[in-house]
N, C-alpha and C positions, 0 to 999 in steps of 0.2 A: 668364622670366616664367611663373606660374604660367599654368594656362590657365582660362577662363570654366567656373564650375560647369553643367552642362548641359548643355554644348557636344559635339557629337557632330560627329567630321568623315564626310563623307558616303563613303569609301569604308571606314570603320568596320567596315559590317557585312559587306562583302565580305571584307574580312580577316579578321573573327572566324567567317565561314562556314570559310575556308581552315583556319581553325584546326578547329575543329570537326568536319570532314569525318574528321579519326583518329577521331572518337567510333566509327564506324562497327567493329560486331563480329563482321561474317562473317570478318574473317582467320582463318587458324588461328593458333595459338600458335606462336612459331618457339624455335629453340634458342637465339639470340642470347642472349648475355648482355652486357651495355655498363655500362661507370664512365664518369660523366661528371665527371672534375674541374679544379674551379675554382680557379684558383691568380691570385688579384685582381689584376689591374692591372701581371703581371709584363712588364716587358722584354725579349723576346729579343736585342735587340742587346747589352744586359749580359749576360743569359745566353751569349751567344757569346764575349764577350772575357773571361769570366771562366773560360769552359769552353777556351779558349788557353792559362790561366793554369794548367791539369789539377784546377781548384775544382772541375767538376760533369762526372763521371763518364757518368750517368746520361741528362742531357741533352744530353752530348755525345754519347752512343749514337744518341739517338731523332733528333737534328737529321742522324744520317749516313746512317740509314735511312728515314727518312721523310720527307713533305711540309710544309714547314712554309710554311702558309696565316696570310696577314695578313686581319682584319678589319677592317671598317668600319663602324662606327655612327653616330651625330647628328653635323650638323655643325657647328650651333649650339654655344656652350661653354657656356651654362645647363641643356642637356641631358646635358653628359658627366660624368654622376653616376652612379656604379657601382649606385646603388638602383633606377635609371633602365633603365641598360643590360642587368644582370641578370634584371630583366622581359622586356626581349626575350628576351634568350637563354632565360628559360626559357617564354615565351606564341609566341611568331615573332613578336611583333606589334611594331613599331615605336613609339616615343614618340609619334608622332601616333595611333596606333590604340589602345593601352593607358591613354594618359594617366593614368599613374602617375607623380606627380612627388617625390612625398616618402617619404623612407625609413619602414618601416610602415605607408603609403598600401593596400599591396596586399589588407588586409583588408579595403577599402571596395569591393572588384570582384570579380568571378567569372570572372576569365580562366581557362579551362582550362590546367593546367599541366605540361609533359612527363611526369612521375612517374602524374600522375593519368590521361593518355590514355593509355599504355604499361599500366597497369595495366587500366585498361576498356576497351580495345581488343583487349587480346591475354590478358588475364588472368594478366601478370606480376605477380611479386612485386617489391615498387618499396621502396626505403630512399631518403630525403633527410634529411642531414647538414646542417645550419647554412647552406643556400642562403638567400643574400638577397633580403630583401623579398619575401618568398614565406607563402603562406596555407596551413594546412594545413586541405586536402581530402578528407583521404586517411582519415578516421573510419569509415566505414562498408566501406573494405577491408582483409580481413580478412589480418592476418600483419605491415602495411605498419608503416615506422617513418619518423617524420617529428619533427624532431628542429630547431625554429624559427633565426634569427640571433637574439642577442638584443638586438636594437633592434626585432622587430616582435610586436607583442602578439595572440598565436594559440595554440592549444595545442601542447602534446607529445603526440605517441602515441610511445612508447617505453616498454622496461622499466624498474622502476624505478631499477634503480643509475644508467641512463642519464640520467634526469631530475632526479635528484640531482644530476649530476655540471653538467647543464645551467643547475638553478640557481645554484650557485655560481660559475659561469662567468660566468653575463647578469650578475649583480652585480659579478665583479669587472671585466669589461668594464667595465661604465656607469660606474664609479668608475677607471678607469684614469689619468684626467689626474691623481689625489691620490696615488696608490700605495696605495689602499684597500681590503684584502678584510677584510670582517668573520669573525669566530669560526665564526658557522654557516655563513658559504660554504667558509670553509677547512676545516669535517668536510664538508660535501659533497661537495666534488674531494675530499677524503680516502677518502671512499667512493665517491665512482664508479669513482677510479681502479685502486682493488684489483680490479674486479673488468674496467677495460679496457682500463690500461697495459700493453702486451705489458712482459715482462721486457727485453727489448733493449730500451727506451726508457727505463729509469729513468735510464741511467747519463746519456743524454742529458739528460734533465730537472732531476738533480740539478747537472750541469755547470753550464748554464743559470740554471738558480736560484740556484744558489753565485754567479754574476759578472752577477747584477743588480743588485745595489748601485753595481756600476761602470757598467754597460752598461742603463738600466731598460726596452730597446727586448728586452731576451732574457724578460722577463715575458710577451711578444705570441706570441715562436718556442716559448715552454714549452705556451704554449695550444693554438696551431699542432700542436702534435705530438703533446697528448692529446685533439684532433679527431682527426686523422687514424687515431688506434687506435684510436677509437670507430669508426671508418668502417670500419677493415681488421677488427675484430672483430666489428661486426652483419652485414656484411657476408657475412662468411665463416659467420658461426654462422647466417644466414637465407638465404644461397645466392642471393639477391638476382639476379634477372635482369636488374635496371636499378638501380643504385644513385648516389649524388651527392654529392659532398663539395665544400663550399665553404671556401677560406681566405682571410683577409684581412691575416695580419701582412705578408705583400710590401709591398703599398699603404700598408698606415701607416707599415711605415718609409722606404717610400720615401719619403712626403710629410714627413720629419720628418727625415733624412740623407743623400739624395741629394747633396749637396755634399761628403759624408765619402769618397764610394765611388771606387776604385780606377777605376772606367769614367768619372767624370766629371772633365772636363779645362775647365768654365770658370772663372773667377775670383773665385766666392763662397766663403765659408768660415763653417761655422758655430763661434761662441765654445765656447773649451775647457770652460765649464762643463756645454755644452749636449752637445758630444759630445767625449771623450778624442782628444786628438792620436794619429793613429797607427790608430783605431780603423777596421772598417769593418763597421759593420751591415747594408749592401745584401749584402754578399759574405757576412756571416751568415746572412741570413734565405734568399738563393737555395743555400746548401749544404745548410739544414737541407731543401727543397725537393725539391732533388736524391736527399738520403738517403728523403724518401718517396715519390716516383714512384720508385724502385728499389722499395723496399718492395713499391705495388702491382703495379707490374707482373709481380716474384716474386711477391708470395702469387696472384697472378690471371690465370696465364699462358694462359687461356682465354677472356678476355675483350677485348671490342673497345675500348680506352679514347682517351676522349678528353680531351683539357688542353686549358684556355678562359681569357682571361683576361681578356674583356668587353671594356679597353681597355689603354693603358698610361699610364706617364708622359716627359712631360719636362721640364729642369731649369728653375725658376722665376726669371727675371732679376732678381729684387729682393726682396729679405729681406722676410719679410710675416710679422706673428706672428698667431698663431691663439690663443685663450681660450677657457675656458668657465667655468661659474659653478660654484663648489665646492659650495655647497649652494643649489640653485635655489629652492627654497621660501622659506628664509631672504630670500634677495638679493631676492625677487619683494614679500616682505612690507617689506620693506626698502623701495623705491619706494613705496610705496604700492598695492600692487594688489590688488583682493580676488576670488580666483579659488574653484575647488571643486579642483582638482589640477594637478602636474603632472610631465609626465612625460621623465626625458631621453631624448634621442634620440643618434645618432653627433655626436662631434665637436663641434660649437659649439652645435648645433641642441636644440632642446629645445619638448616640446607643453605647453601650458598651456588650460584645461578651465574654463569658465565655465559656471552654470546657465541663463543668458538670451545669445538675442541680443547684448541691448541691456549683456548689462556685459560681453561679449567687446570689441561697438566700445569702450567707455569703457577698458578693458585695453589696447585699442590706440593708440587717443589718448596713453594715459597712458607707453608704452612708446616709442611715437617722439618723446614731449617731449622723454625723456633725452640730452644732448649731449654729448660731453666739451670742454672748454673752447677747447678749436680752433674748437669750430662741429661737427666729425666728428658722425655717426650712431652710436649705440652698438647700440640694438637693430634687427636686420630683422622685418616681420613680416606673416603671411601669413595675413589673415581668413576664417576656414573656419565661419562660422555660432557657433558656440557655443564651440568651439575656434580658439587663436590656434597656428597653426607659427612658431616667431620660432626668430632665430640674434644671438648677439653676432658682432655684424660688423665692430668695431671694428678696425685690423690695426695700428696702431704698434705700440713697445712700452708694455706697462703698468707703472711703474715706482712704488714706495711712494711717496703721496702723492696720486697721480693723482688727479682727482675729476671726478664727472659730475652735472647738476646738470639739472633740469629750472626753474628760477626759485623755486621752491615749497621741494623737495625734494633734498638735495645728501648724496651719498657722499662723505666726504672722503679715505675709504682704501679704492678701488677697488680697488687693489691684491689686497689682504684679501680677496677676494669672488672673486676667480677665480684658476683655473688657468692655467698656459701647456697647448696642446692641441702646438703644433710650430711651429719657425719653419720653415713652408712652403717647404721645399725643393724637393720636386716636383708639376707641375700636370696634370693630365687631358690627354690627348689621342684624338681619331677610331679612331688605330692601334690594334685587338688582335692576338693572334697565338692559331693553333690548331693543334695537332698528334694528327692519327688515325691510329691504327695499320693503320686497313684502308685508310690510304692511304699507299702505300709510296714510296719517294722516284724515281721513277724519270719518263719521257716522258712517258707518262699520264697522272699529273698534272698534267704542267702546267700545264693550264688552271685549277687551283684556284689559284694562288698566291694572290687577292684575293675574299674574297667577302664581301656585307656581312652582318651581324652576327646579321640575322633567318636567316639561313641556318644555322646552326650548330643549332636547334632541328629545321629540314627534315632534315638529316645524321643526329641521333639518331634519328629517326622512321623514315629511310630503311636504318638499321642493322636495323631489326624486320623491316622492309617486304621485306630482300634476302635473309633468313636461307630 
């Protein structure tokens, strides 16, 4: 449940002191240089049994030298939303203290964020990479590149091939459930990429793109891994003292073939249409992984890096399909709604923009009349003043024909109107996993094995703090 607008919990502002307290800028500058990156939602127990199989080289190195620390975040399951958890990790602040619930939320608060204290504190030079739900603050320091997800509506400060390369990206994201990148987003990755695809990644890219057709989860690994040479290339061309790269193809495919993968042994299976017999996208997307934490850790053998993965997944007991609307505007005027925009958001989720109050309630009214003929709910939705958050929330499947009807008002080929988004194969859980290089695998550590989730921003902080 969302939480009450205005609602402040009372140890709030003791947390946001704690945070606060790096503002402070008598440190000196230390030599530390730290990668912090985010590799969404991965499993290490898959990375383990596939790193048996001699799949991940890479990871198999770091798990034999180093500490690998499980996290803990919410323990509520309307909490364990990566838009959610990724605010901790990068505020320290817990979902009670940040109360950021919705993906792009983050633009409506002023939580100070790792990048921005590391920079006013120590007067680092700070890069972030496509971290989520994250606000860029970082205008007024000079050198910084901050480079948004695109589901949350903030600026770029980046060069421009970079920003190029970023708008064609947010679009073919948002349109990903159609297979739709338009002309000008395809000259913009055309032009970003000449000037940030290291050469050793074409060949990967072109592989990838060549066996989408068959596989359309290698579209998510080709993005995957022209972030990532954005990252290893501002990176390296801005000498970055603190830098951050966030990825998200893990998570989507896991929530979309975890039933395909070689690590899972229960009894669901998803139809040959949905994934090729034989195939295994989990064990794709963690080699493509593999091949770039090698990457960094060569080109940045001087740096303290840390891998985060907010939380993980595990495999979801009953087939649940997931939708969204192909063209939201169309499908919205289609109901009858009469709004001023709107905008998609990850996944199912999409924001809709009223001029009044009073015709957001009536938008909302009008969206939970929609039923589909069972009785079922078709739309969620979550009244924010003038703005409605709604999600098709529907989970059967939607098959030609389908129709939803509010008495009034009736779709008779629902079908038509949406996408499949995944048949939800895997679900959120508490567990993340963390691996730091400045924590080596030996006695010492062991008292790290478990720490909760808000710890992981303390740890970068405390990489400055020890240099």
């Amino acid at each position: 449940m969302a939480p009450q607008r205005g609602w402040v919990h009372p140890s709030t502002l003791v947390k946001a002191f704690d945070v606060w307290k790096f503002m402070d800028t008598t440190a000196t500058r230390p030599e530390s240089k730290v990668i912090l990156l985010g590799l969404n939602e991965l499993n290490f127990d898959f990375v383990e049994q596939y790193g048996r199989r001699g799949a991940l080289p890479n990871f198999t190195r770091l798990l034999r030298d180093l500490t690998l620390t499980r996290t803990v975040s919410e323990k509520a399951y309307p909490y364990l939303e990566p838009w959610i958890q990724w605010v901790t990790v990068q505020t320290g602040l817990s979902y009670e203290d940040h109360q950021v619930f919705r993906l792009g939320d983050i633009v409506n608060h002023a939580h100070p964020q790792l990048w921005e204290l590391v920079a006013r504190k120590y007067g680092a030079s700070v890069a972030a990479i496509s971290p989520m739900n994250a606000s860029n603050q970082l205008a007024d320091i000079k050198g910084a590149v901050f480079v948004p997800d695109p589901w949350t509506q903030t600026p770029v400060t980046a060069p421009a091939d970079v920003r190029l390369l970023y708008e064609g990206v947010q679009q073919a994201v948002n349109d990903n459930a159609d297979s739709k990148i338009t002309l000008a987003s395809a000259a913009k990755i055309m032009l970003g990429l000449l000037r940030n695809l290291r050469p050793a990644s074409i060949r990967t890219c072109a592989r990838l793109a060549a066996g989408a057709r068959q596989g359309k989860w290698r579209k998510a690994l080709v993005l995957d891994r022209i972030m990532a040479d954005v990252f290893i290339r501002q990176t390296a061309r801005g000498g970055f003292e603190f830098s951050t790269l966030f990825l998200n193809a893990g998570a989507h495919i896991q929530h979309h073939y975890m039933f395909a993968s070689q690590c899972y042994s229960g009894p669901l299976r998803n139809p040959d249409w949905y994934c090729p017999p034989g195939a295994d996208p989990i064990r794709e997307v963690y080699q493509l992984y593999d091949e770039i934490v090698g990457d960094v850790m060569r080109r940045f053998p001087d740096y303290r890096v840390l891998i985060c993965t907010g939380l993980s997944q595990r495999p979801n007991p009953k087939l649940i399909f997931y939708y969204r609307p192909r063209n939201h505007e169309s499908l919205l005027r289609q109901l009858g709604l009469r709004f001023t925009s709107v905008a998609p958001r990850m996944s199912r989720d999409f924001l809709v923009t009223f001029d009044t109050a009073a015709d957001a309630v009536a938008g909302e009214q009008l969206l939970h009349s929609f039923k589909a003929l069972n009785g079922d709910d078709v739309f969620l939705v979550d009244n924010r003043g003038t703005d409605l958050f709604c999600m098709l929330m529907y989970t059967n499947e939607i098959e030609p024909g389908f129709r939803i009807t509010n008495g009034e008002v009736t779709v008779h080929d629902f079908a038509s109107c949406v996408s499949l988004v995944s048949i939800e194969n895997g679900i959120h859980q508490t567990t993340g996993y963390l691996i730091d290089t400045g924590m080596r695998n030996d006695a010492q550590c062991a008292e790290a094995a478990e720490i909760p989730l808000t710890a992981v921003f303390q740890r970068v902080m405390n990489a400055f703090e020890a240099a």
